[in-house]
Backbone as CSV, one residue per row, in Angstrom:
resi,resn,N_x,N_y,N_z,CA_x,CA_y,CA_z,C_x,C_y,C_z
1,UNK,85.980,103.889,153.329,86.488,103.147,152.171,85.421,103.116,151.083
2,UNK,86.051,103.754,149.867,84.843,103.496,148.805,84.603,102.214,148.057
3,UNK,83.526,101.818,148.043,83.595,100.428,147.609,83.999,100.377,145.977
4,UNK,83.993,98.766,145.649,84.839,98.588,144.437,83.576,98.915,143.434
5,UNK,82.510,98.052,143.542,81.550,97.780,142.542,80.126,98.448,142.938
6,UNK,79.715,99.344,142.278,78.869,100.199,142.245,77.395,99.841,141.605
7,UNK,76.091,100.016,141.952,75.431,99.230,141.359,74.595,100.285,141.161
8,UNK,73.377,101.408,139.730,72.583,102.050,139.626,71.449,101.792,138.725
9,UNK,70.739,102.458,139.394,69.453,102.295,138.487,69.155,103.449,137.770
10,UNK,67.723,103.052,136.765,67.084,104.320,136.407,65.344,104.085,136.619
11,UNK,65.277,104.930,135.646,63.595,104.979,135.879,62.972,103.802,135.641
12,UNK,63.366,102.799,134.588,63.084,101.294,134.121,63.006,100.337,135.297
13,UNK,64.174,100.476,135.703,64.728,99.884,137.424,63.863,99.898,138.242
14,UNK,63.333,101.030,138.961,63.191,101.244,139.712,61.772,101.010,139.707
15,UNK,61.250,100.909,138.475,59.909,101.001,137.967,58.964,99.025,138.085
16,UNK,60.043,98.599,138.459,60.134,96.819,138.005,59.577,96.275,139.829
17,UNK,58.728,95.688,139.315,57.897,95.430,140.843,58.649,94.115,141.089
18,UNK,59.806,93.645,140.803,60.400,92.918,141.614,61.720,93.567,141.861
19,UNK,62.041,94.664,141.404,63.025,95.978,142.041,63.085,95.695,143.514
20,UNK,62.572,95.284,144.528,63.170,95.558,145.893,63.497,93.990,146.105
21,UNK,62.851,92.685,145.487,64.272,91.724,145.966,65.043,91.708,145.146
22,UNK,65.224,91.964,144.035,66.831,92.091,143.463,67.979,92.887,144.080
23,UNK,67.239,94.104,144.141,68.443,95.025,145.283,68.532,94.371,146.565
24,UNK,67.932,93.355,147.404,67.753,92.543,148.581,68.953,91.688,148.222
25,UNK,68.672,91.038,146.985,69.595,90.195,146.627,70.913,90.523,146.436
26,UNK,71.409,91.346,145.403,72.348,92.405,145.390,73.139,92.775,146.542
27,UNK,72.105,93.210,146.999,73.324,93.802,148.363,73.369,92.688,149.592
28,UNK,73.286,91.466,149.634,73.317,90.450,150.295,74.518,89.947,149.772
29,UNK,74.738,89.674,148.153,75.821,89.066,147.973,76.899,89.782,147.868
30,UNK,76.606,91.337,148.101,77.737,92.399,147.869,78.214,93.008,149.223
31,UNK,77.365,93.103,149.782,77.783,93.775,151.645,78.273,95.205,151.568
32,UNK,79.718,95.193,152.343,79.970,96.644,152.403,81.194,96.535,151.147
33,UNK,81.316,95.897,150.015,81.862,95.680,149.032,81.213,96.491,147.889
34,UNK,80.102,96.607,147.783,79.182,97.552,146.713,78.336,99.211,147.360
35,UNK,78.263,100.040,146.407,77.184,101.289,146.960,76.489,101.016,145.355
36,UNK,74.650,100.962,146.139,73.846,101.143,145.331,73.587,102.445,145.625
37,UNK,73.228,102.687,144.189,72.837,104.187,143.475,71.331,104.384,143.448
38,UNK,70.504,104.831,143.770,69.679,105.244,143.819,69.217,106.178,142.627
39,UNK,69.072,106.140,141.210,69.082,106.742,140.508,67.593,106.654,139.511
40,UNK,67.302,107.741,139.387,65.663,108.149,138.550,65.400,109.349,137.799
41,UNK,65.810,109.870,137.012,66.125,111.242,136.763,64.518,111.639,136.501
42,UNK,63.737,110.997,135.497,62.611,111.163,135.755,61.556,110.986,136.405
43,UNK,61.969,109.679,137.346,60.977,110.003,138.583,61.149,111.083,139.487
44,UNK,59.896,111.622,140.524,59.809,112.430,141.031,60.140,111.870,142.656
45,UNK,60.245,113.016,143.331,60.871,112.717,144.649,59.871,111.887,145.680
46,UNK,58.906,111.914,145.310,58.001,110.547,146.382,58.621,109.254,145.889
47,UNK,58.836,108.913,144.443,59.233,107.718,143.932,60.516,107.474,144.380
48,UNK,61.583,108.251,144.413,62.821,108.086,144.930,63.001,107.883,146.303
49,UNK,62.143,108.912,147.190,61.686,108.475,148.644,61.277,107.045,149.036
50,UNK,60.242,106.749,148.447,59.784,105.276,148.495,60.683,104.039,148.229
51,UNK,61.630,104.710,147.047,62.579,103.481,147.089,63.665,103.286,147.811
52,UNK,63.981,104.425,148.152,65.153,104.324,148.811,65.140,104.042,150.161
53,UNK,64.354,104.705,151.037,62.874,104.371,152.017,62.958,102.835,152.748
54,UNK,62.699,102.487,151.344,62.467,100.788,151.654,63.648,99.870,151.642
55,UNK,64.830,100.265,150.994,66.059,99.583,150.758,67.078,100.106,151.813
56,UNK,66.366,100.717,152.871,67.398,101.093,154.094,68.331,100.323,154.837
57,UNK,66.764,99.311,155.600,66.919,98.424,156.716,68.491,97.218,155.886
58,UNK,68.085,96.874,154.756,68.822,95.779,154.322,70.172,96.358,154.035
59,UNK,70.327,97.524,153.700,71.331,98.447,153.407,72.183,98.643,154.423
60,UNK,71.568,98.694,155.769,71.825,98.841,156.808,72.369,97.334,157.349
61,UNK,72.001,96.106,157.375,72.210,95.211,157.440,73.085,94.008,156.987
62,UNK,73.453,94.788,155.678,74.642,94.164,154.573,75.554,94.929,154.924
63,UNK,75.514,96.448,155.794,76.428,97.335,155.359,77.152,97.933,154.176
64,UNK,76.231,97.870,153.213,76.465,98.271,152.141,76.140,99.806,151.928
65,UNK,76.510,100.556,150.931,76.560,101.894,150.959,74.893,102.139,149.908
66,UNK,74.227,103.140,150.913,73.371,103.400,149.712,73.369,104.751,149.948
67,UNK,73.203,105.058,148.406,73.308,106.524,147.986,72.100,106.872,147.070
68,UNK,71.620,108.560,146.815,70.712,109.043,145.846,71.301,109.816,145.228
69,UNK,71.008,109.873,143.749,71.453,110.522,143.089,71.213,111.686,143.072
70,UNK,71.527,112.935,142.623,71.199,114.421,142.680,70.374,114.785,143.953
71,UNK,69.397,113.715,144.387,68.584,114.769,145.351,69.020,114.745,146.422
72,UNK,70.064,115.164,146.797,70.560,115.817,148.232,69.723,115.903,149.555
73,UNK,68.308,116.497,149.744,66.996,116.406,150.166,67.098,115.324,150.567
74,UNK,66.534,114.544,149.595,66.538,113.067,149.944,67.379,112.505,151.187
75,UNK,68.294,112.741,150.382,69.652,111.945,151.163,69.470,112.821,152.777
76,UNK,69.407,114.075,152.945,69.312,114.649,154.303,68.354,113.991,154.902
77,UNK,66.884,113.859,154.593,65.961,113.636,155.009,65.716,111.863,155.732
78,UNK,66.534,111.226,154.894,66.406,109.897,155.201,68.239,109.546,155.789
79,UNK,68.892,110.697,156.134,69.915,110.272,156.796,70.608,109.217,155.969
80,UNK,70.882,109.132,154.442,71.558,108.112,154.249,73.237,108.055,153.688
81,UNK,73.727,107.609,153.170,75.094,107.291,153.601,75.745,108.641,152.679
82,UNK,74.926,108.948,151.749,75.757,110.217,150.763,74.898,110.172,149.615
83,UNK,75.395,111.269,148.790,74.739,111.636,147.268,75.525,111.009,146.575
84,UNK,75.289,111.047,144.954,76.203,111.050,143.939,75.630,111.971,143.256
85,UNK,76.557,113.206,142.851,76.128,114.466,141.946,76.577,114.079,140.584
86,UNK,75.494,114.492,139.760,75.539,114.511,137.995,76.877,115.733,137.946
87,UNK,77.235,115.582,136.970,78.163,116.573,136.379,77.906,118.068,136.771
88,UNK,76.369,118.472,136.217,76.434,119.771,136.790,75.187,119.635,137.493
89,UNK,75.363,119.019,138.800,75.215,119.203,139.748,75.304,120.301,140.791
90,UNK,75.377,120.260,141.893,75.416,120.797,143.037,77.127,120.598,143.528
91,UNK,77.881,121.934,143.174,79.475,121.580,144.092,79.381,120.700,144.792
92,UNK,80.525,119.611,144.876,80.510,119.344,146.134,80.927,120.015,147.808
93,UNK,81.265,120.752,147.651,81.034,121.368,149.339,79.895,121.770,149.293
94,UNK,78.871,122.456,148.701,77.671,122.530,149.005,76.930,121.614,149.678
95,UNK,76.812,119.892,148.914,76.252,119.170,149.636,77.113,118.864,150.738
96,UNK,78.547,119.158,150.843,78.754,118.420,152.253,78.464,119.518,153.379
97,UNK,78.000,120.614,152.797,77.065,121.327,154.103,76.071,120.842,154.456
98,UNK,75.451,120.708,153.404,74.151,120.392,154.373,73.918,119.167,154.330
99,UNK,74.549,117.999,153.693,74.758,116.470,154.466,75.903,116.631,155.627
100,UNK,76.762,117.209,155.877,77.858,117.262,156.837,78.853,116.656,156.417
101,UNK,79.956,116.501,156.740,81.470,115.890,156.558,81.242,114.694,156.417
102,UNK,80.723,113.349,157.256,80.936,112.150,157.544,79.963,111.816,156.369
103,UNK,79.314,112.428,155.287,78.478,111.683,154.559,79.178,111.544,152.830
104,UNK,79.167,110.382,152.352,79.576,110.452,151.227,79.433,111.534,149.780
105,UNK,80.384,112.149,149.150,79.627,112.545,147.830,80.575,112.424,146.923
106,UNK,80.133,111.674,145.691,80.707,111.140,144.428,80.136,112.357,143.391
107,UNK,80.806,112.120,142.337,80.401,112.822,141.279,80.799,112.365,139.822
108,UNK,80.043,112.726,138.621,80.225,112.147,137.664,81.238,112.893,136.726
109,UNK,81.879,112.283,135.886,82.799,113.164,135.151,82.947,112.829,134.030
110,UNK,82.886,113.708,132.972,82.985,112.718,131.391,83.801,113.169,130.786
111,UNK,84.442,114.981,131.021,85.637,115.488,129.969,86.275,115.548,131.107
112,UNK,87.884,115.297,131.070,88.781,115.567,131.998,88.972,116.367,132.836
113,UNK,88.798,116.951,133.545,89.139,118.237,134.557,89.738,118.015,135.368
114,UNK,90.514,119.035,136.320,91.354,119.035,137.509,90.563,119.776,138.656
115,UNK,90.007,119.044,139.208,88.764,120.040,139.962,90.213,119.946,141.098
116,UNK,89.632,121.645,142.019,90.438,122.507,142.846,90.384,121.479,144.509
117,UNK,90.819,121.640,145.141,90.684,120.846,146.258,89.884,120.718,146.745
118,UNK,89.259,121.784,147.628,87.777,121.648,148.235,86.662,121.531,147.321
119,UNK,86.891,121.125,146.115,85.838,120.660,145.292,85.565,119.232,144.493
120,UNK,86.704,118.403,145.308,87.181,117.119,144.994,86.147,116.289,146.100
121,UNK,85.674,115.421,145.358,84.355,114.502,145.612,85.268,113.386,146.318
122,UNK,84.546,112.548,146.967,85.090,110.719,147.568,85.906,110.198,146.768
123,UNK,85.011,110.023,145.321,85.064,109.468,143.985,84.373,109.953,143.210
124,UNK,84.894,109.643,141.646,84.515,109.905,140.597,84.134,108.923,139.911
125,UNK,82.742,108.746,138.956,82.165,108.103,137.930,83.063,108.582,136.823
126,UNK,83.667,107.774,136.153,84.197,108.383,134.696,83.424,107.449,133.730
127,UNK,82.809,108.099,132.538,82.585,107.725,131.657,81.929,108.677,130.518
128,UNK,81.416,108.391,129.436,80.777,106.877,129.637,82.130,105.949,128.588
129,UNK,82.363,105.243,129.300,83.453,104.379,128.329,83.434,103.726,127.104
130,UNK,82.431,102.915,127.433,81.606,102.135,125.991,80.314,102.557,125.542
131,UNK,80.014,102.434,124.556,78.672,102.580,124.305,77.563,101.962,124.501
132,UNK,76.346,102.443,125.149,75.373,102.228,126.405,74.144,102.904,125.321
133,UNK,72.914,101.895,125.627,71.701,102.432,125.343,71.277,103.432,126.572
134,UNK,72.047,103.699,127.761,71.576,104.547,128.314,71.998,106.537,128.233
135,UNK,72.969,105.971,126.846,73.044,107.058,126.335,72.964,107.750,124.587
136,UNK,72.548,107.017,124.258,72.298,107.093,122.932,73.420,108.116,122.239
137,UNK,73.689,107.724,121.436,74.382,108.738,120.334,75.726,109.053,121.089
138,UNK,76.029,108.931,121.941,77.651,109.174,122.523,78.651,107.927,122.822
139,UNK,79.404,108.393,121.701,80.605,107.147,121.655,81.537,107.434,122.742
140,UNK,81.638,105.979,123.333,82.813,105.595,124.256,84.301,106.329,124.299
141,UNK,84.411,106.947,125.483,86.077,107.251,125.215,86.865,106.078,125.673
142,UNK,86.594,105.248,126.308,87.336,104.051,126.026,88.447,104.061,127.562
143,UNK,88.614,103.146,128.338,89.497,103.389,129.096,90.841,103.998,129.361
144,UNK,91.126,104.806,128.488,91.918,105.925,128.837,91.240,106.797,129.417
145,UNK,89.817,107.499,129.776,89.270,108.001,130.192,89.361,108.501,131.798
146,UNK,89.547,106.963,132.043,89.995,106.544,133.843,91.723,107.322,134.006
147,UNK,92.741,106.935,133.080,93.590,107.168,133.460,93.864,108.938,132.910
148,UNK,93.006,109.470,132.159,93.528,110.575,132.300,92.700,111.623,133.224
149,UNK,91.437,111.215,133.779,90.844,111.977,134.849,91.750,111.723,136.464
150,UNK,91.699,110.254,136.594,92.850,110.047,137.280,94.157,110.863,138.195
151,UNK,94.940,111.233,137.004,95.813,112.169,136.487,95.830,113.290,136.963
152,UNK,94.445,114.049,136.525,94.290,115.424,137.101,93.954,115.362,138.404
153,UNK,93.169,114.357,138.948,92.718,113.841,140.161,93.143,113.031,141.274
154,UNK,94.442,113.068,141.516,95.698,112.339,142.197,94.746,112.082,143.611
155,UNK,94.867,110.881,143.999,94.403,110.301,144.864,92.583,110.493,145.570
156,UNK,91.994,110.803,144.104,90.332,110.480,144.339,89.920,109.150,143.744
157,UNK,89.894,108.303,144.159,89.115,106.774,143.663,88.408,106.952,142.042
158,UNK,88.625,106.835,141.501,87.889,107.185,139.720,87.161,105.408,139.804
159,UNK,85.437,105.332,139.232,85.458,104.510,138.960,84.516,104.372,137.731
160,UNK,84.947,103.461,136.845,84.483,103.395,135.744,83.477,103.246,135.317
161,UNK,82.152,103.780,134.407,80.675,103.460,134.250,80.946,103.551,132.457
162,UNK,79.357,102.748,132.219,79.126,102.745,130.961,79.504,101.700,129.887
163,UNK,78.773,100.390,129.257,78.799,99.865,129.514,79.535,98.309,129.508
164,UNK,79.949,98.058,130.497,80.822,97.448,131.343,80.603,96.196,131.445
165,UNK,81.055,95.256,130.677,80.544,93.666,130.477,82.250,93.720,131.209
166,UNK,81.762,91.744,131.479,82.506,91.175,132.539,84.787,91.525,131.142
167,UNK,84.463,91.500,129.841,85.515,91.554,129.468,85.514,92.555,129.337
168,UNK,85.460,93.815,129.404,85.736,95.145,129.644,86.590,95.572,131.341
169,UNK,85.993,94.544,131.946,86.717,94.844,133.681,88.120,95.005,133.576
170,UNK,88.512,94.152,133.137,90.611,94.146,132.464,90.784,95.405,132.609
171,UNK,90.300,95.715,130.779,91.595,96.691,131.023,90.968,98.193,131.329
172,UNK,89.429,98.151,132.128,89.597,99.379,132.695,90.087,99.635,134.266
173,UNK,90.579,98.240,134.742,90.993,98.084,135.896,92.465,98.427,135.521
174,UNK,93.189,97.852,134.779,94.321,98.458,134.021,94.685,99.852,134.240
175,UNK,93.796,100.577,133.868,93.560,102.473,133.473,94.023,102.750,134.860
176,UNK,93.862,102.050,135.462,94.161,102.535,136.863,92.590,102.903,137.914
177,UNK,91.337,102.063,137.503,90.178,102.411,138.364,90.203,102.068,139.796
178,UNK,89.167,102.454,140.453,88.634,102.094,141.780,88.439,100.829,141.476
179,UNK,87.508,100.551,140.285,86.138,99.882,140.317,85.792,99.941,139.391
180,UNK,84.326,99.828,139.239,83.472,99.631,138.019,82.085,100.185,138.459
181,UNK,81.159,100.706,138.019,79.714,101.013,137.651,79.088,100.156,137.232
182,UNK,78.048,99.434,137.379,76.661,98.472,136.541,75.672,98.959,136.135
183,UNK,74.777,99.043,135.283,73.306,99.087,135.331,72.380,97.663,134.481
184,UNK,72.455,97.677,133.237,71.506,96.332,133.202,72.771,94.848,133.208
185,UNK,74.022,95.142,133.938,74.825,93.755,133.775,74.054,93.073,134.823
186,UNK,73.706,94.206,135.883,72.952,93.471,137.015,71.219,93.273,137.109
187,UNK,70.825,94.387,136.737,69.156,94.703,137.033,68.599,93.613,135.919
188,UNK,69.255,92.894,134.836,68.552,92.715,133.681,69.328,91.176,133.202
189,UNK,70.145,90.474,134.635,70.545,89.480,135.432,69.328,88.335,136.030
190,UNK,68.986,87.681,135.502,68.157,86.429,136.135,68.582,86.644,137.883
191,UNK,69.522,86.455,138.040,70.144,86.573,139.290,70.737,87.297,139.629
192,UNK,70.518,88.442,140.129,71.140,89.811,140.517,72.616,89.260,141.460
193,UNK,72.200,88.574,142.413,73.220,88.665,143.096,74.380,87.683,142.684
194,UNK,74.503,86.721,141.926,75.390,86.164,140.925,76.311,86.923,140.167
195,UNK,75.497,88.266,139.268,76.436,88.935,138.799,76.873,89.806,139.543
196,UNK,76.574,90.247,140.875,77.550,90.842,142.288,78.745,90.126,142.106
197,UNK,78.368,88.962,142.786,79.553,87.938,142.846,80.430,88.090,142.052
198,UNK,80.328,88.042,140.680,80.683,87.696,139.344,82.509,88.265,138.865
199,UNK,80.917,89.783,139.292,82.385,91.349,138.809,83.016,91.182,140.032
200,UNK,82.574,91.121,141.384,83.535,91.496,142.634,84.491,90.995,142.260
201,UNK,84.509,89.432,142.234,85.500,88.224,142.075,86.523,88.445,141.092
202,UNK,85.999,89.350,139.990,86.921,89.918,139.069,87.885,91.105,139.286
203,UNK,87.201,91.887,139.796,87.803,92.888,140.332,89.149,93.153,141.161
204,UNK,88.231,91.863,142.308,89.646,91.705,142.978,90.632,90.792,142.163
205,UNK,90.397,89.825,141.795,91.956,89.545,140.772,92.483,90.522,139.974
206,UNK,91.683,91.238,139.400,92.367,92.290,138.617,93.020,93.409,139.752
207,UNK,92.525,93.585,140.890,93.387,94.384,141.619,94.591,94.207,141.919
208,UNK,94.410,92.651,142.296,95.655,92.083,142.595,96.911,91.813,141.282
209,UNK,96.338,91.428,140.523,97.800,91.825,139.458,98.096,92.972,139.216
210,UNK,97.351,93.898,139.359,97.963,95.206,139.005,98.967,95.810,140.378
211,UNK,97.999,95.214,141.575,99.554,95.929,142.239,100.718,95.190,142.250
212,UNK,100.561,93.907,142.155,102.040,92.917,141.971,102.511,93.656,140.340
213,UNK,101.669,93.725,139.516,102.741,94.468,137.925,103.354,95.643,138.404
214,UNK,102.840,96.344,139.166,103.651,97.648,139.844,104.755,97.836,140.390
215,UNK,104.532,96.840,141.614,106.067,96.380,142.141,106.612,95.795,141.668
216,UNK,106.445,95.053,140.469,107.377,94.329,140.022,108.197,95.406,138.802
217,UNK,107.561,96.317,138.450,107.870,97.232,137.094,108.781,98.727,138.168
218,UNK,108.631,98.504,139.311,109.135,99.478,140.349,110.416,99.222,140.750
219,UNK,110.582,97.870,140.968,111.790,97.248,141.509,112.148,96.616,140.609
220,UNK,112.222,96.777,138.968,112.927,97.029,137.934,113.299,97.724,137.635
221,UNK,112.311,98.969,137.447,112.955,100.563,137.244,112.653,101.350,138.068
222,UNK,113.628,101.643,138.905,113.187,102.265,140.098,113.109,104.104,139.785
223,UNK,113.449,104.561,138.686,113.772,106.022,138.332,112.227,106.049,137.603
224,UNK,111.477,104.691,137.044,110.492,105.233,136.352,109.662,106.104,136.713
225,UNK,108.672,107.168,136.248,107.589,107.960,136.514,106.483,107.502,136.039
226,UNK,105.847,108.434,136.467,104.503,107.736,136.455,103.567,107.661,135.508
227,UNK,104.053,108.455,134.430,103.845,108.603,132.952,103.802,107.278,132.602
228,UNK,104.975,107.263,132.685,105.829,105.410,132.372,104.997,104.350,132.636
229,UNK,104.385,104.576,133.987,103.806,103.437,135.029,102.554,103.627,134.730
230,UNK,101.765,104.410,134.142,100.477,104.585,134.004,100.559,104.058,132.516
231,UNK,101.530,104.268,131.222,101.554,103.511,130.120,102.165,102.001,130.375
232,UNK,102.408,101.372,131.492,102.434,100.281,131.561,101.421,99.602,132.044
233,UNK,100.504,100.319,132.606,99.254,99.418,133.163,98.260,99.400,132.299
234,UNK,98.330,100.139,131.421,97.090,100.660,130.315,97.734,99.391,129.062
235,UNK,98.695,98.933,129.067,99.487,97.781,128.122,99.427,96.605,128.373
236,UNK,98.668,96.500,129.884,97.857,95.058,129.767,96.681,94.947,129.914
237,UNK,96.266,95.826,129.338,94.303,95.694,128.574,94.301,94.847,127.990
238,UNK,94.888,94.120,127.175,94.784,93.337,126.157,94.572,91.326,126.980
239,UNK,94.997,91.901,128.120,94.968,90.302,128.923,93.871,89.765,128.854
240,UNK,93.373,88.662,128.623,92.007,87.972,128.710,91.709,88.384,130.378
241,UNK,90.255,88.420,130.602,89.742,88.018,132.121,90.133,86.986,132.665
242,UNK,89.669,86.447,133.587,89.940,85.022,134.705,88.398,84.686,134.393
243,UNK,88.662,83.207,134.153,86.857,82.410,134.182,86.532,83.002,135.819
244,UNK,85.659,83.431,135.660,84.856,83.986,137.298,83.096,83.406,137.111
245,UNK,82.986,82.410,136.129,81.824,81.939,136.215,80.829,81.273,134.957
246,UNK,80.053,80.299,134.691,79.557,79.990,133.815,78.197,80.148,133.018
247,UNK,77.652,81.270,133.740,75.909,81.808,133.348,76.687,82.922,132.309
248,UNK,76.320,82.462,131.692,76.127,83.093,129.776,75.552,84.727,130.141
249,UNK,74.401,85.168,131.220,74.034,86.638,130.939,75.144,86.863,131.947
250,UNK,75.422,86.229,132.356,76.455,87.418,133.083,77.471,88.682,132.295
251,UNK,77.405,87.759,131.412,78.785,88.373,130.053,77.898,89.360,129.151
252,UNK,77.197,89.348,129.337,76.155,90.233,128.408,76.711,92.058,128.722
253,UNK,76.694,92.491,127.783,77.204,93.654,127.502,75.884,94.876,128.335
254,UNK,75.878,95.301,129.475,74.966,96.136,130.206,74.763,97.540,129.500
């Protein structure tokens, strides 16, 4: 089962000498509900070793999913739960050779494609949705993004990155996501594991109305397609969130 809420770092992250109890924290209040990302593009592979290294045992203990980004290596070497490949990355059947079948691999996706079967990942990162200092100069495609990778991608988990404040969860849960992606909603959080809490708690309400709007828009129109049903879920973006909490950074735009 891929989890809902996804949590990554970068080089800033990872770089922060109180980086290993926040992820302690994190994945305590998240369990097997979140996969942290392991992500450093410019650190080098001792630094990624070391961190990831150290965030095993607890990883192991929350049952939470931890993953490295691109370095495959890594991930063989320390036996851990799967990769997540950048865009142009490494196929995925490549890494599931040499991680094997039972190990996770995600991948990122930003222009639509219909990748071929044996090249269809766990899940997909779609974004970047909003606009993120972690990408400078590239405007948001906006949650249609989810529902038209989606689309080409019939029954791979799509989950949404980029950046992703607590009123953005709506209506990209709407689009039809897994989930959601973090990076500073959480790392840059007084309390890491608060804003775990925060989005989960959101998430799942938003899961839950969307499959009750389904059946209820199903067993109204039972001839509708899915054209139909995918422009009806994308038509309640506009719903406010659910209060899921009262710390002011939580809402802060990551």
């Amino acid at each position: 089962m891929i989890p809902s809420l996804h949590l990554v770092t970068n080089d800033r992250v990872l770089g922060l000498p109180r980086f290993p109890a926040m992820a302690a924290e994190a994945l305590e209040a998240g369990g097997r509900r979140i996969c942290l990302h392991v992500r450093g593009p410019g650190s080098g592979g001792r630094v990624l070793w070391e961190r990831t290294l150290a965030l095993r045992p607890e990883a192991a203990r929350t049952r939470s999913l931890l993953v490295v980004n691109d370095r495959v290596d890594v991930a063989c070497l320390l036996g851990l739960d799967g990769v997540h490949l950048p865009e142009r990355g490494l196929p995925a059947p490549v890494a599931r050779e040499l991680m094997g079948n039972a190990r996770v691999v995600g991948r990122s996706m930003h222009d639509p494609m219909a990748l071929e079967e044996e090249e269809r990942p766990d899940y997909i990162l779609a974004g970047t949705l909003y606009a993120t200092p972690s990408h400078p100069g590239r405007v948001g495609s906006g949650p249609k993004r989810v529902s038209e990778i989606r689309e080409l991608n019939p029954g791979v988990p799509v989950i949404g990155i980029g950046g992703i404040s607590m009123d953005r969860v709506t209506p990209v849960m709407a689009a039809g996501a897994h989930g959601v992606a973090l990076l500073r909603a959480v790392w840059d959080h007084t309390h890491p594991g608060r804003a775990v809490e925060a989005y989960l708690e959101l998430i799942r309400k938003d899961a839950i109305r969307n499959r009750r709007s389904e059946k209820e828009a199903g067993a109204e129109s039972p001839g509708m397609g899915g054209e139909a049903a995918a422009s009806s879920e994308v038509g309640r973006s506009t719903e406010p969130p659910p209060e899921v909490g009262s710390d002011p950074q939580i809402a802060e735009t990551p």
